[in-house]
C-alpha positions in Angstrom: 1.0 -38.9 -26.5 4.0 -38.3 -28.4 4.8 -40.8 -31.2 7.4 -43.6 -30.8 10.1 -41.8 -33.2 10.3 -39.2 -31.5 10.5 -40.6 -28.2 13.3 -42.4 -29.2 15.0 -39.9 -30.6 14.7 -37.5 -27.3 17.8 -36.6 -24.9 17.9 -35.5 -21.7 20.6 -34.6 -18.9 21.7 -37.7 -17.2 20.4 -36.7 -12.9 24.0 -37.6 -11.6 26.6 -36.6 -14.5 24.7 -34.5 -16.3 25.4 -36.3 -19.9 23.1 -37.0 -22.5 20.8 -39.7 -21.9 18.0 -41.2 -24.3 14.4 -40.8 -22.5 14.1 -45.0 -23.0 17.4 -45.3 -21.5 17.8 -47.5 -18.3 21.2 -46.4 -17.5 23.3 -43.2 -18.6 26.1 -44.6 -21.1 28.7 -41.8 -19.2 28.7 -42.3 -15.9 26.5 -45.9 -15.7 24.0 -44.7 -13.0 20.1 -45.9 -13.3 17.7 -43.0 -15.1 14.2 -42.3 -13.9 11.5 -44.0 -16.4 11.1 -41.1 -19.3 7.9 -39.9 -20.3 7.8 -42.1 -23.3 5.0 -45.0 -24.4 4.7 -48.4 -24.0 5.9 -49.5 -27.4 8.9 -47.2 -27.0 10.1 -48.2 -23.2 10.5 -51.9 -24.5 11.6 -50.8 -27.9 8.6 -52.5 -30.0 7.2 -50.9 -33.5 3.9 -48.8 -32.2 1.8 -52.0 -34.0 -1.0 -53.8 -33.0 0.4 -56.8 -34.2 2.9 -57.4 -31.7 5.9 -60.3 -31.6 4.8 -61.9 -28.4 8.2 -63.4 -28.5 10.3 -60.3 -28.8 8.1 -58.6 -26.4 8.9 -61.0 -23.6 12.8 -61.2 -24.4 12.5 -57.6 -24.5 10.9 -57.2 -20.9 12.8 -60.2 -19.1 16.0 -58.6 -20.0 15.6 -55.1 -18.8 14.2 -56.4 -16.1 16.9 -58.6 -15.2 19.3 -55.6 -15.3 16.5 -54.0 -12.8 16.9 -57.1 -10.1 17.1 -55.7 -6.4 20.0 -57.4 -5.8 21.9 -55.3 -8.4 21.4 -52.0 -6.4 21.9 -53.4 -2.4 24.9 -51.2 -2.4 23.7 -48.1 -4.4 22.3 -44.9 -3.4 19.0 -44.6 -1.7 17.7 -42.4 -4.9 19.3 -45.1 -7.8 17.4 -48.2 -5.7 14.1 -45.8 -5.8 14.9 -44.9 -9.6 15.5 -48.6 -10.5 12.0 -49.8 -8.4 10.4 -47.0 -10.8 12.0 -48.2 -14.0 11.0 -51.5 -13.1 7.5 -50.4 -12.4 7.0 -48.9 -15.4 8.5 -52.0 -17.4 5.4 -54.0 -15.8 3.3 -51.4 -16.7 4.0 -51.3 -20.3 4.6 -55.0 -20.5 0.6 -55.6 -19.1 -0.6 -53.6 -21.3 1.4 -54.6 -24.5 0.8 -58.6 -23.8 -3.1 -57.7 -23.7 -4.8 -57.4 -27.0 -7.7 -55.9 -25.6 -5.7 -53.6 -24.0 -2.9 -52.9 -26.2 -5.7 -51.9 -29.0 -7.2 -49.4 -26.3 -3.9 -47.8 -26.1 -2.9 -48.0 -29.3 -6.1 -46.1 -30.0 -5.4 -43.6 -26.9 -2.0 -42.5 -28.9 -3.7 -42.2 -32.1 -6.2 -39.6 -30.2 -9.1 -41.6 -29.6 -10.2 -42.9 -26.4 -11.7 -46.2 -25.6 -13.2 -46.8 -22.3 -12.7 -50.2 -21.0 -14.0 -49.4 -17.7 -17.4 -48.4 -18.7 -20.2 -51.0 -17.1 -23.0 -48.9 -18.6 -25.4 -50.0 -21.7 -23.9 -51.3 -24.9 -24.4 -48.3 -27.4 -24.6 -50.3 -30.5 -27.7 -52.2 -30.9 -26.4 -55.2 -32.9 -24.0 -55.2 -30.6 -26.4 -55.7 -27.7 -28.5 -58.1 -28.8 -25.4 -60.7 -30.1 -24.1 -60.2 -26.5 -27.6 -61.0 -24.5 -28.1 -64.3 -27.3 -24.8 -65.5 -26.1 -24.9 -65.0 -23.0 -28.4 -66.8 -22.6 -26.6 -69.5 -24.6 -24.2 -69.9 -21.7 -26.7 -69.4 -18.9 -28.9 -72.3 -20.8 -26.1 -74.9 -21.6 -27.2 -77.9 -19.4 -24.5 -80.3 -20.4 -20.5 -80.3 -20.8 -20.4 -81.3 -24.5 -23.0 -77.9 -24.8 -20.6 -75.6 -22.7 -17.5 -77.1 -24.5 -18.8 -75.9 -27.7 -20.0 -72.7 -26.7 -16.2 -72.2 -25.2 -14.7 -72.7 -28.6 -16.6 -70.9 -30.2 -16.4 -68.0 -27.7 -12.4 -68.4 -28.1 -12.8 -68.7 -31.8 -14.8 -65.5 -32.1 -12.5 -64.0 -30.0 -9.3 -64.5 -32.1 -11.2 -63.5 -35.3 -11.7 -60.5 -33.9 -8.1 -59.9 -32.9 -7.9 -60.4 -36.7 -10.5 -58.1 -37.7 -8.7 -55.1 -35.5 -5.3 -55.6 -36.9 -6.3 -55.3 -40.1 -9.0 -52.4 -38.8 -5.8 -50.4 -37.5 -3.3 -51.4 -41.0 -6.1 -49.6 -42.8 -5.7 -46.9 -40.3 -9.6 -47.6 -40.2 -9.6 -45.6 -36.5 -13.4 -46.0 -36.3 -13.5 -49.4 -37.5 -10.7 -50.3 -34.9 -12.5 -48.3 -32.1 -15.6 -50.3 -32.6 -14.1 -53.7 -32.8 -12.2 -52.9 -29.9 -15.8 -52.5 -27.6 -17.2 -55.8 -29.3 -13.4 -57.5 -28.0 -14.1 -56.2 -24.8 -17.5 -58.3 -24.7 -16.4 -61.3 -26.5 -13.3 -61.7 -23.8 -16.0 -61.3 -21.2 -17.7 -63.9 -22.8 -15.2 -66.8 -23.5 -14.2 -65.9 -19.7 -17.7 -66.6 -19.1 -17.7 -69.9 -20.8 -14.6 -71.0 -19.6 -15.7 -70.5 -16.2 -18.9 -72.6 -16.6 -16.9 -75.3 -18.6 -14.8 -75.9 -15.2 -17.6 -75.8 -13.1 -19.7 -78.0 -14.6 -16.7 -80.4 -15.3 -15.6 -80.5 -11.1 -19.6 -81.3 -10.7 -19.2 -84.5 -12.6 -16.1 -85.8 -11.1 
């Protein structure tokens, strides 16, 4: 996966005028029609630092805006070809915007471009022993917890241990700690499972008293 620099910095023949257009941009700055989405990353398409720590403000400006100058109703009169090019600008906007908004899964990309893969499909066995056996004590935690006060705990906590480990993998990845990062981003995985796990519980023990 080619680095964000670089993508940037690429050009390529506009489909309609033939000019130069930037692989990230949405419309040729010659003739004005729509451009295909490039082969470029997330962090590039909606022109954000390739970081984990990402300005969750920013981002969202960043996507609402190209997406505004994506809206349907801005093409009802083009071409056939610049409404399908638009729809798969637009698509790939969302794409990168899911992904970006995600911590869990903007640290298993961030990790893909730096060459190192991170499942986050995988249902098998936890590898890491320590790993497993803090994941079944939890989880028997949540299965035991007999009361709301109990569950309401356990939620925070989950949510707590959660964000600390957001922590843990920025700093992980500024240290360009890739094994450190790759590991933290498995335990995430589990702990979001988790607090979805407790949060879940939480409500359905809270509708049972009403």
């Amino acid at each position: 996966m080619s680095g964000s620099a670089s993508a940037v910095a690429a050009v390529v023949p506009c489909w309609s005028c033939k000019g130069p257009v930037a692989t990230r941009a949405l419309f040729c700055s010659v003739c004005g029609a729509v451009q295909g989405p490039g082969t470029i990353d997330h962090f590039t398409r909606l022109g954000m630092q390739p970081t984990f720590d990402v300005d969750q403000d920013l981002l969202e400006k960043q996507y609402f805006g190209f997406q505004r100058r994506l809206h349907p109703d801005r093409f009802a009169a083009k071409s056939p070809k610049e409404r399908a090019l638009s729809q798969s600008q637009a698509t790939s906007l969302n794409e990168a915007y899911e992904t970006l908004k995600d911590p869990l899964k903007r640290a298993a990309y961030l990790m893909e471009m730096k060459g190192r893969k991170v499942d986050l499909t995988a249902c098998g066995t936890i590898n890491d022993p320590m790993l497993l056996m803090e994941q079944m004590e939890k989880r028997e935690a949540i299965a035991d917890a007999d009361s709301v006060a109990t569950i309401t705990r356990l939620s925070a906590d989950a949510d707590s241990e959660v964000i600390a480990c957001q922590c843990h993998i920025s700093a992980a990845f500024n240290a360009d700690d890739l094994e450190q990062a790759g590991h933290l981003t498995i335990r995430l995985k589990y702990l979001a499972k988790l607090a979805e796990e407790a949060r879940s519980k939480k409500t359905r023990m809270t509708r049972a008293m009403r």
